[in-house]
C-alpha positions as CSV (number, residue, x, y, z in Angstrom):
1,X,-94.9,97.6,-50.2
2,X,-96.9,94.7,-50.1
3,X,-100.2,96.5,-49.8
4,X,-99.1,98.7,-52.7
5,X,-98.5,95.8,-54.6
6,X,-101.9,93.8,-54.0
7,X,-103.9,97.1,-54.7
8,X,-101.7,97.6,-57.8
9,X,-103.1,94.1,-58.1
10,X,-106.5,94.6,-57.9
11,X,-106.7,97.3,-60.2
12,X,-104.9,95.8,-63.0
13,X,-107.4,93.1,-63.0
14,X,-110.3,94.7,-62.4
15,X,-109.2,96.9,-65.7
16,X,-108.8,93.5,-67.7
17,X,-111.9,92.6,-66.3
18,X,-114.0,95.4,-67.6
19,X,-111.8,94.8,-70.6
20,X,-112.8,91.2,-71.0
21,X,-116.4,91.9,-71.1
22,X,-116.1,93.8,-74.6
23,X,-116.6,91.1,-77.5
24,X,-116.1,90.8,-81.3
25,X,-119.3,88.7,-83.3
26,X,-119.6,88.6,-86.8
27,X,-123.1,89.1,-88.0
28,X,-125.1,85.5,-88.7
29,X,-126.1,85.6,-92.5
30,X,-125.0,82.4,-93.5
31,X,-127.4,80.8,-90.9
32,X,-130.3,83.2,-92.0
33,X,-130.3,84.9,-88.9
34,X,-129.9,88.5,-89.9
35,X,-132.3,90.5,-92.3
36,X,-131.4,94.1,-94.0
37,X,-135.4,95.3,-94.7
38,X,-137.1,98.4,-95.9
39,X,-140.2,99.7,-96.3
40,X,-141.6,102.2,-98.5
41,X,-145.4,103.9,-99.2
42,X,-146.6,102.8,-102.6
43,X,-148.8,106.2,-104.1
44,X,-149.8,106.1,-100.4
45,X,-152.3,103.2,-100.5
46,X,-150.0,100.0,-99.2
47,X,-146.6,99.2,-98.2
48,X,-143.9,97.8,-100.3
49,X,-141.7,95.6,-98.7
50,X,-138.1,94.3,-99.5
51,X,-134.7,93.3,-98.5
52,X,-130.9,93.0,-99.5
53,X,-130.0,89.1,-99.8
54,X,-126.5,89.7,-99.3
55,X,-124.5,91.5,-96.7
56,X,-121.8,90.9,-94.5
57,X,-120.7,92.6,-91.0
58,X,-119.6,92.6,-87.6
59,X,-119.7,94.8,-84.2
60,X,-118.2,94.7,-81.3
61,X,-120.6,95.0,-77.7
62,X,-120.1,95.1,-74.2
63,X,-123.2,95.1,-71.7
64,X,-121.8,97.0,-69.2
65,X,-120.6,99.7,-71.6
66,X,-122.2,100.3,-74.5
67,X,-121.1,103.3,-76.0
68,X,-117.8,101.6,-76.6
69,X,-119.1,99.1,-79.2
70,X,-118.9,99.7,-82.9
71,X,-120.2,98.4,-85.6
72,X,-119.5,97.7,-89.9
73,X,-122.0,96.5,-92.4
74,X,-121.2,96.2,-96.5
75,X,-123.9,95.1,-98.6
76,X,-124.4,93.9,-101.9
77,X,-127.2,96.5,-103.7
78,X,-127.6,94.2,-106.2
79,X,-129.1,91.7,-104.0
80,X,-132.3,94.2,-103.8
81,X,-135.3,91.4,-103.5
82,X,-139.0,92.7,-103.6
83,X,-140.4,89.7,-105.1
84,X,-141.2,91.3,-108.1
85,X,-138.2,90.7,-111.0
86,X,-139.0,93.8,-113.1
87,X,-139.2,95.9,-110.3
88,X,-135.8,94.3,-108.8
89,X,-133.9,95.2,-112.0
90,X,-135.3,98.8,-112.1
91,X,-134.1,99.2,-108.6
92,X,-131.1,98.8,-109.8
93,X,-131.1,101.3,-112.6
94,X,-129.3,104.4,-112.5
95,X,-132.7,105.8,-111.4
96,X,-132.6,104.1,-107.8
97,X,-129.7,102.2,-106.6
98,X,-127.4,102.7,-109.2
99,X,-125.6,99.0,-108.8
100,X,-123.6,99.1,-112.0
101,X,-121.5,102.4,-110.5
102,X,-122.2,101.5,-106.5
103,X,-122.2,97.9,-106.4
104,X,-121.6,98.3,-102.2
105,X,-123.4,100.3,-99.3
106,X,-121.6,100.5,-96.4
107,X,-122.6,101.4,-92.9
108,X,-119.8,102.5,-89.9
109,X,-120.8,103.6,-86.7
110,X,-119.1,106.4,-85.2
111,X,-120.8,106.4,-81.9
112,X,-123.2,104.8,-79.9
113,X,-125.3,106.5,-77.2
114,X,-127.5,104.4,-75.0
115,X,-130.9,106.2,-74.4
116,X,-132.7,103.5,-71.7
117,X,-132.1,99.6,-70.6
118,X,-131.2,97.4,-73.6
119,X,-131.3,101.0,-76.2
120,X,-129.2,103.2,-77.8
121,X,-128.8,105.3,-80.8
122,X,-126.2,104.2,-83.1
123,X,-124.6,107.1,-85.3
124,X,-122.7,106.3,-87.9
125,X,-122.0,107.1,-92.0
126,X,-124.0,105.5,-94.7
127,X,-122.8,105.4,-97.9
128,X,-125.2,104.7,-100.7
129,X,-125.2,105.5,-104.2
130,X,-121.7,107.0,-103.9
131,X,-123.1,109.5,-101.2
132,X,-121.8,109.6,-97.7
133,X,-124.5,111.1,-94.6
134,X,-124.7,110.3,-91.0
135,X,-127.2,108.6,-90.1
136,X,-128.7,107.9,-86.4
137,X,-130.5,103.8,-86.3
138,X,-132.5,103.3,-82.6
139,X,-131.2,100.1,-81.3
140,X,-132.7,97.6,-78.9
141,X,-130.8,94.6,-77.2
142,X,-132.8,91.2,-78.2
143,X,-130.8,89.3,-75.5
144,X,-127.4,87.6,-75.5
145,X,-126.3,84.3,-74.3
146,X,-124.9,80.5,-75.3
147,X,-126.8,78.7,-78.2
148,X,-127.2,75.0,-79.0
149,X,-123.7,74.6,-80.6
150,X,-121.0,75.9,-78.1
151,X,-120.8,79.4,-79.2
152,X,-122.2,82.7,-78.1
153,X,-124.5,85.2,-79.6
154,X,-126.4,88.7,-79.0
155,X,-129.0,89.6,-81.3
156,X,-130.4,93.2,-81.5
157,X,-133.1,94.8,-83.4
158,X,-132.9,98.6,-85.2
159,X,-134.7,101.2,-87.7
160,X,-134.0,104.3,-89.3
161,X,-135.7,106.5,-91.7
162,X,-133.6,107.8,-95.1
163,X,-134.7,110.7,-97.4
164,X,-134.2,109.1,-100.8
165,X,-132.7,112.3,-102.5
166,X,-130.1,112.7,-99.3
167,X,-128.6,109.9,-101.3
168,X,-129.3,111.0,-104.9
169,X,-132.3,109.2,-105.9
170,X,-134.9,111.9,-107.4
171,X,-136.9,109.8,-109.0
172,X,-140.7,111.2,-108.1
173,X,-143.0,108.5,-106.3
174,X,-145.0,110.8,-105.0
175,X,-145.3,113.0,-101.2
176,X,-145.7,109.7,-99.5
177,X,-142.7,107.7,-101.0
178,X,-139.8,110.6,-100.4
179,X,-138.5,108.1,-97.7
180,X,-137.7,104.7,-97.0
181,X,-137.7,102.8,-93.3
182,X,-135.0,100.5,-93.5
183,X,-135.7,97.7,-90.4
184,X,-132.4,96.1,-89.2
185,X,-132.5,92.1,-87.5
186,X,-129.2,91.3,-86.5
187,X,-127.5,88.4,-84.6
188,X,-124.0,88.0,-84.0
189,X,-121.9,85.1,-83.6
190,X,-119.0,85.7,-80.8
191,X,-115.8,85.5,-82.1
């Protein structure tokens, strides 16, 4: 009985144990510590560059399993900044980002595959300009550990490519502007 007990033991804590590795962090954009960028060809001769002020999230992660994390970002399209004001406010005509109708783009994983040490492919639903597609962002683990202030963080890095008219914007810029890289910084304060 006693042995039956003390293994009974041992399993029920190493199960809270594996358990108590998996953590909630909400994503660091009050401290500036988290960017939403893209990236798109202008006629093919340069890159134009921009990035979504505001946006809010969170994810959970554990190290030593990965595919159980998750992760939910909502952000504000009208916050579209590419240092250029007219360009900014026909961004978010009808024609492009359509703020007035879809004021919110929301990303929610719905699973996470780790593909090599400190990477993983993160599937999950986009939904911009009213549209809903899955998309797939390639992940990489920055690092994790305390900071200066008593907390804990893990910051990762990510990418993915969109179509523009997967998410009903037709506007014609030309062969080389029929998608966008959007290039994901994230840090996360534990909670």
């Amino acid at each position: 009985m006693l042995k039956k007990t003390i293994a009974a033991l041992g399993l029920g804590t190493a199960l809270l144990a594996g358990q108590a590795l998996a953590a909630d962090y909400v994503i660091d954009t009050k401290g500036q510590h988290a960017f939403v960028n893209f990236k798109i060809s202008h006629l093919g001769y340069s890159w134009l560059y921009g990035t979504f002020r505001d946006f809010e999230g969170s994810f959970s992660f554990d190290a030593q399993q990965p595919e159980s994390g998750k992760v939910k970002v909502t952000i504000d399209t009208a916050s579209v900044d590419t240092n250029h004001a007219e360009r900014d406010k026909h961004l978010r005509s009808d024609e492009f980002l359509n703020v007035d109708d879809h004021p919110t783009a929301t990303f929610e994983s719905t699973a996470i595959e780790s593909t090599g040490e400190n990477t993983a492919d993160i599937t999950g639903n986009l939904t911009l300009n009213g549209i809903t597609k899955p998309v797939v962002i390639s992940a990489r683990l920055l690092g994790e550990g305390q900071d200066p202030w008593g907390g804990y963080r893990a910051g990762f890095e990510g990418s993915t490519t969109l179509r523009l008219d997967d998410f009903g914007i037709t506007r014609d810029l030309g062969p080389a502007a029929e998608s966008v890289e959007l290039i994901l910084s994230v840090e996360g304060v534990r909670q």
